[in-house]
N, C-alpha and C positions, 0 to 999 in steps of 0.2 A: 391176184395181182402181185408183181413184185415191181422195184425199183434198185437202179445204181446209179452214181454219180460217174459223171466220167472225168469231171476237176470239179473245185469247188476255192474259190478265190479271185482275189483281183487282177491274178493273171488268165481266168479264162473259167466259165461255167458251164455246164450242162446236165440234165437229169433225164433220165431215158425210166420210162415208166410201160408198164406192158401187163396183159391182161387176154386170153385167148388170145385172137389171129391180132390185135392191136398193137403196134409198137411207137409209141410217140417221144419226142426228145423235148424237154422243155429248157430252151435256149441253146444256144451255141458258140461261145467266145475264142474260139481258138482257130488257128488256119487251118484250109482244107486240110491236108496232109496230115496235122496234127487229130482232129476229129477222125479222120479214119481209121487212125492208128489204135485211139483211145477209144472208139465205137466196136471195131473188131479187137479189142482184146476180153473185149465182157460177151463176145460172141456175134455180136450185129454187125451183121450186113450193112451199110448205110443205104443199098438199096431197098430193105424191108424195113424202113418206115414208112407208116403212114403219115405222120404228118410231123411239123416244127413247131412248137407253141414257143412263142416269144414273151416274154415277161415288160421287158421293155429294151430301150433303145442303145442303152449304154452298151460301150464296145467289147466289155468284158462277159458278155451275154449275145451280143449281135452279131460279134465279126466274121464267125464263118456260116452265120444265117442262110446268105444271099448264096455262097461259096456251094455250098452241099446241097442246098436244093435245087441249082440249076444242073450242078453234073451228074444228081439221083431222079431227078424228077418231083423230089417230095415238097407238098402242097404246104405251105406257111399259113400260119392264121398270127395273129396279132390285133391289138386296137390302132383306131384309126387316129388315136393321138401319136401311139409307137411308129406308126408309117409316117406319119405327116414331121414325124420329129428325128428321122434318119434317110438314108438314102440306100434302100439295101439293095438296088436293083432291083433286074427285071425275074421274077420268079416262075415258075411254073403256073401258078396258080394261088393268088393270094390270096386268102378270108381274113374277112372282118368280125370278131366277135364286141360283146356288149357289156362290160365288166361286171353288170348287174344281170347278167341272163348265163343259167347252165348251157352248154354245149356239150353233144354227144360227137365223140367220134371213135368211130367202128365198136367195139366194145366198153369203151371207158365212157363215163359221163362226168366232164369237169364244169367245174364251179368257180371262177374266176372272184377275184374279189379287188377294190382299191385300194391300195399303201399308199402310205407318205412318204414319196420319196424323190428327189430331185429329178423327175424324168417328165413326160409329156401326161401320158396317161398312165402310168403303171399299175399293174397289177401280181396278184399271187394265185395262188389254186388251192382246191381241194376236188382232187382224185377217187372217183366211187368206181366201184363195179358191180355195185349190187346187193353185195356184203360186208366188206369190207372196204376203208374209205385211208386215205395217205394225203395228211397237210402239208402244204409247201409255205415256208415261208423267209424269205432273205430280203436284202437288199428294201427295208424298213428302218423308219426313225425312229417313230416310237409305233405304238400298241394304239388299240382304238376298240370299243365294244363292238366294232364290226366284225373287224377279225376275231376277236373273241367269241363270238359265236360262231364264226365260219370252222373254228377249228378245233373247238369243243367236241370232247367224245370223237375224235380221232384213233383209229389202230395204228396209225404210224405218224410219226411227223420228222420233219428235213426244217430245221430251224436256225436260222440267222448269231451266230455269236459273234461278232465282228471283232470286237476290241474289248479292252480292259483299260479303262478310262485313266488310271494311272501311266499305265504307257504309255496310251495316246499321248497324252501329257507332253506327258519327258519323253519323246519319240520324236523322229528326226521329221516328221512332216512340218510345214511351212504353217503359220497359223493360220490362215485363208484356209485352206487343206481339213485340218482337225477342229475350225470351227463346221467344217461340210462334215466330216463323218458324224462326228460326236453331236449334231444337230436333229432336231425334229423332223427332217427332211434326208435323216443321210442313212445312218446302217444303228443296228443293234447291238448294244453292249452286251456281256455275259449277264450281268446284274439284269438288264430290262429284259432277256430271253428268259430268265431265272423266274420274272416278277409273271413272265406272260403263264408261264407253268401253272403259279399260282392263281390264275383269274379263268384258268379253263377248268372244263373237265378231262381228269388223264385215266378217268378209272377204268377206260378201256385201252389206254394205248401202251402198248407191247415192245414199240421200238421207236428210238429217238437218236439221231442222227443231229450233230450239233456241225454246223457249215459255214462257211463262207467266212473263213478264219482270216485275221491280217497277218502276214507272216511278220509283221516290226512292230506291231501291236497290240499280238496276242499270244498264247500259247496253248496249245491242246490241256493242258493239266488246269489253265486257270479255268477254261469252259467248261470243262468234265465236273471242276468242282464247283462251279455255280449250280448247272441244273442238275446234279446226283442233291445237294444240297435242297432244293426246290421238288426232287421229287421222292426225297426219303430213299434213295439206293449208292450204289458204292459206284463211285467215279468212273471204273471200269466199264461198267454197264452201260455208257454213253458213248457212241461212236460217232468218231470223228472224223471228218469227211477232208483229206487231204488235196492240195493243188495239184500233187501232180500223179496220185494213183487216183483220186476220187475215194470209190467204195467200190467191192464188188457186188453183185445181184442179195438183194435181200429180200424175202418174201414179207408181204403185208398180215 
């Protein structure tokens, strides 16, 4: 199994995960045009997906959902909170999954789970194929022992830094704004992705990939040195999933 980002921020998300003949994209927030460009540079086709997995509704993850899987053909799955709480058009073919129930598609077997987050139904993943297994987790409040067990003993993890609570602070968002991020319901601070470190098991994971940075309320060096701190290694050793390269392909 490997995985790349192809952005990773509040201007536009996505995560392309693959395993044998399986290539699936988890969300999509950017315009067609723009998804194309950023899907064929990591070598995909966007006609060789099999499938879209949606996280949830927000537009920074939705927008070009509907966009690419009507001019590829590729089948959507989502929950039926995520449907009932946007309007993504008419798709190829949409599926419903159960945030409490695995789902296999073609080679991969994903494991959906519920975050707290200001959406309908939202969820995160954890990615198997048999051997090896890759956490997803972003766009959460806080932490919960659910996730905590979904993502324990992971080989890889793709984990939410959002902000660094001081600049949120003194950062130029509206207060309505920074009481949503910095809330139980909004995104993950470097400290609380740091604390999640500490309440899992990481004695098997190999790579960790720190995401969905705020570009006015974060910096790659302050998340680097939270979780290198949190996992006993050097700063460097944490990769940091940019807005507008992503990441390229990394094996699980």
């Amino acid at each position: 199994m490997r995985f790349a980002l192809i952005g990773s921020g509040s201007k536009g998300n996505g995560t392309l995960i693959e395993h044998g003949q399986t290539r699936i994209l988890v969300d999509c927030g950017f315009s067609l045009r723009e998804s194309e460009a950023r899907l064929q540079r990591l070598g995909c086709e966007p006609a060789s997906l099999n499938a879209i997995v949606v996280t949830h509704e927000h537009g920074d993850h939705i927008r070009g959902v509907g966009l690419l899987a009507r001019r590829y053909g590729v089948p959507v799955w989502a929950t039926r909170g995520t449907v009932n709480g946007t309007q993504p058009g008419k798709v190829p073919r949409l599926n419903l999954f159960d945030v409490h129930q695995p789902l296999a598609i073609g080679d991969l077997e994903l494991q959906p789970f519920p975050v707290p987050h200001d959406a309908r139904e939202p969820c995160q993943f954890l990615f198997r194929d048999g051997d090896r297994s890759l956490g997803l987790l972003t766009d959460t409040g806080c932490s919960t022992p659910h996730i905590h067990s979904r993502l324990s003993d992971c080989d890889a993890l793709i984990l939410e830094c959002n902000h660094d609570p001081q600049m949120l602070a003194e950062g130029p968002y509206p207060p309505a704004l920074k009481q949503r991020v910095g809330g139980d319901r909004g995104h993950l601070s470097n400290a609380q992705a740091a604390q999640i470190l500490t309440e899992i098991d990481t004695g098997g994971l190999h790579y960790l990939v720190a995401a969905h940075l705020s570009d006015k309320n974060n910096t790659p060096a302050l998340a680097q040195d939270a979780l290198s701190g949190a996992l006993g290694c050097k700063p460097v050793e944490i990769e940091v999933a940019c807005q507008e390269q992503g990441t390229d392909w990394r094996d699980v």
